[in-house]
C-alpha positions, 0 to 999 in steps of 0.5 A: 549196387544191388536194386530192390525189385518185386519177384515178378515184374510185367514190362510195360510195352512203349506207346510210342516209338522213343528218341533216346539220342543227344541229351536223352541217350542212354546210359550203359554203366562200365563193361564188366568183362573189362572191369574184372580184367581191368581189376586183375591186371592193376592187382597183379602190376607194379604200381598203383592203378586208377580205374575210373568208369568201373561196374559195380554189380554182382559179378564185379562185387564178387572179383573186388571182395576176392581181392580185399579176401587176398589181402590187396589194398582197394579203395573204392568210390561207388559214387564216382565209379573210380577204383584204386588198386595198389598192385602186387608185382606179381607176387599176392600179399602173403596170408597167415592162415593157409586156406583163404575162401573165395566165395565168388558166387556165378561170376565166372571170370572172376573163378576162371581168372582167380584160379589162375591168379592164385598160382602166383600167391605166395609159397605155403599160401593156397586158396579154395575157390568155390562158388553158388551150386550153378557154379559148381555145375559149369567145367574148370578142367580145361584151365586147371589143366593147363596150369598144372603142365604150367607147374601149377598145384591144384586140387579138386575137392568134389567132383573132378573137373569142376569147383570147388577146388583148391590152389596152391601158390607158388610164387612169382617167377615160379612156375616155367611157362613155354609153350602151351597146345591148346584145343578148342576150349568150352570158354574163352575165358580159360584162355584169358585167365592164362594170358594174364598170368603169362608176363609172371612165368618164368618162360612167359607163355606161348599159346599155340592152338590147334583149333579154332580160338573160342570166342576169339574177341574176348582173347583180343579184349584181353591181348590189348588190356594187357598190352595198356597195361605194359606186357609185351605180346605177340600174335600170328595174323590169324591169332593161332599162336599167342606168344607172351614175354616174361616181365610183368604189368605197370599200374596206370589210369584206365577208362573203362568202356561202357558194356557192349553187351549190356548197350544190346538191349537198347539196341535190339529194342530200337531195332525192333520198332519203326521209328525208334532210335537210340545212341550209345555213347563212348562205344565205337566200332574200334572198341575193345568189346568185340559184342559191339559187332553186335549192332552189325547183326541187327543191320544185316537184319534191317536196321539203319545203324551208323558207327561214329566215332565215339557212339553207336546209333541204330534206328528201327526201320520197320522192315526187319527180316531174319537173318543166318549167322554165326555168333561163335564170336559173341555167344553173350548176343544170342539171347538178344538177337533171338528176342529180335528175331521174334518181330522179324519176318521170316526165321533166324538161324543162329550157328556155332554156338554149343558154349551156351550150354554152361554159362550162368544157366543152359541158355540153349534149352532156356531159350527154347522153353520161353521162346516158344512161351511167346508163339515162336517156333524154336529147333535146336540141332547141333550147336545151332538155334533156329527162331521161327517167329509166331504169325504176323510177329504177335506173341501168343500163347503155344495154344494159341491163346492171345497174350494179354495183361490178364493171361500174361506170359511168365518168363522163367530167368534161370538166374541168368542176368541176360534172360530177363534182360533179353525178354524185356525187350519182348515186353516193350512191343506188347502187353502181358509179358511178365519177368520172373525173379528180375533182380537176377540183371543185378549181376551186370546191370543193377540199373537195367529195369529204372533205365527201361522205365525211364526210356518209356517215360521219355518216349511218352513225352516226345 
């Protein structure tokens, strides 16, 4: 559920260092990235399907209102976090009017695997897809052509290669599938859209790459969702070709995980002061997030992180220092590592990561602007971002100017969830940071702001 919030929010910073384990853990709500695959799947399967831990926040509104748009019969219960979805076999509830709307606001797994998905409608049934203007700004052709050698029938109805478009179903079995050659792609979220398609072709799909698989553990998170859900796949060890056999998905019960990317804010704040510790719960190092290798990161840069097996601790040691790595494989982790990285000694590198360029905003050039708000230093050559920590890891002003709760420093969000999130925690170690437009983390995290709040009144008290 959406919060109400002001335009401007100042982070309040934490008096002490806070013990946020045991009883007094935090709480990350379900993973969005599983939710909305979660949601396709037990659309698409044979049977009823009970989510239970499911997100409900912008992103997921928007695949839940997609479904109930198409016709599927969802029942929902926000108090206990439990979704029923009585599946489709592959086949999409038959429409009387031919265009039906899907309005999917800044989602982009929700436009990326609906896109695909409506393939499958039925026959003289077609969809227009479209979405906020950034929407409309981030690239489709690279799904859009593949399902068109699949058979697919899609239209551009502005600029060609992005939304809106139209889809056209087909039906079930419709489309021939084989084999598909793909180059790397600007998403991951291209390849997952396809795979969960894959079990209704009449062929199956086999993906060969040629090329290194963008952000390879989402494509995993997806490969294993759709094996609990019943298809039969098969990968080469260095995942370079995905095979996927025709037969389709049965409804069952499903826990969702609690949402790695969203548990990276807690963990980088943790990091970043001596003394703090925080335990996420019901994540391990075996989950099917692959942003759970996150708190690996922060232990390369000095943290004590320990993986149990079913939580992830990470303590802040005081000595954190900067590190060089390649976030290809979590592109979502960058803006917090890049916030971590202003309260280390030294500069942090962070390589291969040109995808951030269309997600929810150009997260490259927005991380350049408000890094360098708070003192650091910031180059961006290629692909890679390199974070150059301001003097003694005090934020200030780029004239020099202390930071400070009368000359605070505003934080621009971009209408991206993972700005304000990623900068509060830059908040927490020192007065006069403000966040602009905070209803924005309403998209994955409704509850960030109260959960902060809330960890700061624990740390108080301890």
């Amino acid at each position: 559920m959406s919060r109400a919030l002001p335009d401007r929010l100042m982070i309040v910073p934490f008096s002490k260092p806070f013990d946020a384990t045991g009883d007094r853990a935090v709480i990350i709500p379900g993973s969005k990235s599983l939710t909305n695959r979660a949601l396709l799947l037990a659309a698409l399967a044979d049977g009823e399907t009970t989510l239970r831990g499911v997100l409900f926040s912008d992103d997921t509104e928007r695949m839940l209102e997609g479904l109930a748009s198409l016709g599927f019969q969802v029942g929902i219960d926000r108090e206990k976090c439990i979704v029923n979805v009585k599946g489709c076999n592959g086949q999409m509830p038959k429409r009387s009017e031919q265009d039906v709307e899907l309005f999917l606001g800044n989602a982009g797994t929700a436009t990326r695997f609906m896109t695909a998905a409506m393939t499958l409608a039925s026959e003289n049934t077609s969809a227009i897809i479209t979405g906020i203007p950034r929407m409309l700004e981030r690239p489709i052709g690279e799904l859009v052509e593949p399902l068109r050698q699949l058979g697919a029938k899609i239209e551009y109805l502005g600029e060609e290669g992005y939304p809106p478009i139209r889809v056209h179903g087909l039906g079930k079995g419709i489309m021939r599938g084989g084999d598909l050659v793909m180059k790397p792609t600007v998403s991951s979220q291209y390849l997952s859209a396809l795979l969960q398609i894959g079990p209704y072709l009449h062929e199956g799909l086999t993906m060969i790459f040629d090329g290194p698989v963008t952000s390879l553990p989402y494509v995993k998170m997806t490969v294993e969702l759709m094996r609990q859900f019943g298809a039969k796949i098969d990968t080469t060890d260095d995942w370079s070709i995905i095979s996927v056999k025709p037969g389709g998905y049965q409804g069952n019960t499903k826990d969702i995980e609690p949402d790695a990317s969203n548990a990276s804010y807690a963990m980088g704040m943790a990091a970043a002061t001596q003394d703090a510790i925080v335990e996420i719960k019901h994540l391990s190092e075996n989950s099917l997030q692959g942003d759970a290798a996150f708190a690996k990161e922060l232990a390369k840069m000095g943290a004590d992180v320990q993986y149990l097996d079913d939580a992830i601790i990470v303590r802040g040691t005081g000595k954190l220092k900067g590190i060089d790595a390649d976030f290809n494989a979590i592109p979502d982790m960058v803006q917090t590592i890049a916030v971590v990285a202003l309260f280390a000694k030294g500069e942090t590198t962070i390589r291969d990561v040109g995808n951030l360029r269309i997600k929810e905003t150009d997260r490259m050039a927005a991380l350049k602007n408000e890094l360098t708000k708070l003192g650091a230093t910031v180059k961006i050559v290629g692909d890679d971002i390199t974070i150059i920590p301001p003097d003694q890891n005090k934020l200030k002003h780029p004239n020099g100017q202390p930071i400070t709760e009368s000359n605070p420093a505003v934080i621009e969000t971009y209408d991206d969830h993972r700005m304000a999130m990623s900068f509060a925690i830059a908040g927490t170690k020192q007065v006069g940071v403000v966040i602009d437009d905070p209803a924005c983390v309403n998209k994955t995290f409704p509850t960030y702001f109260e959960q902060l709040s809330q960890l700061n009144t624990a740390a108080q008290r301890q």
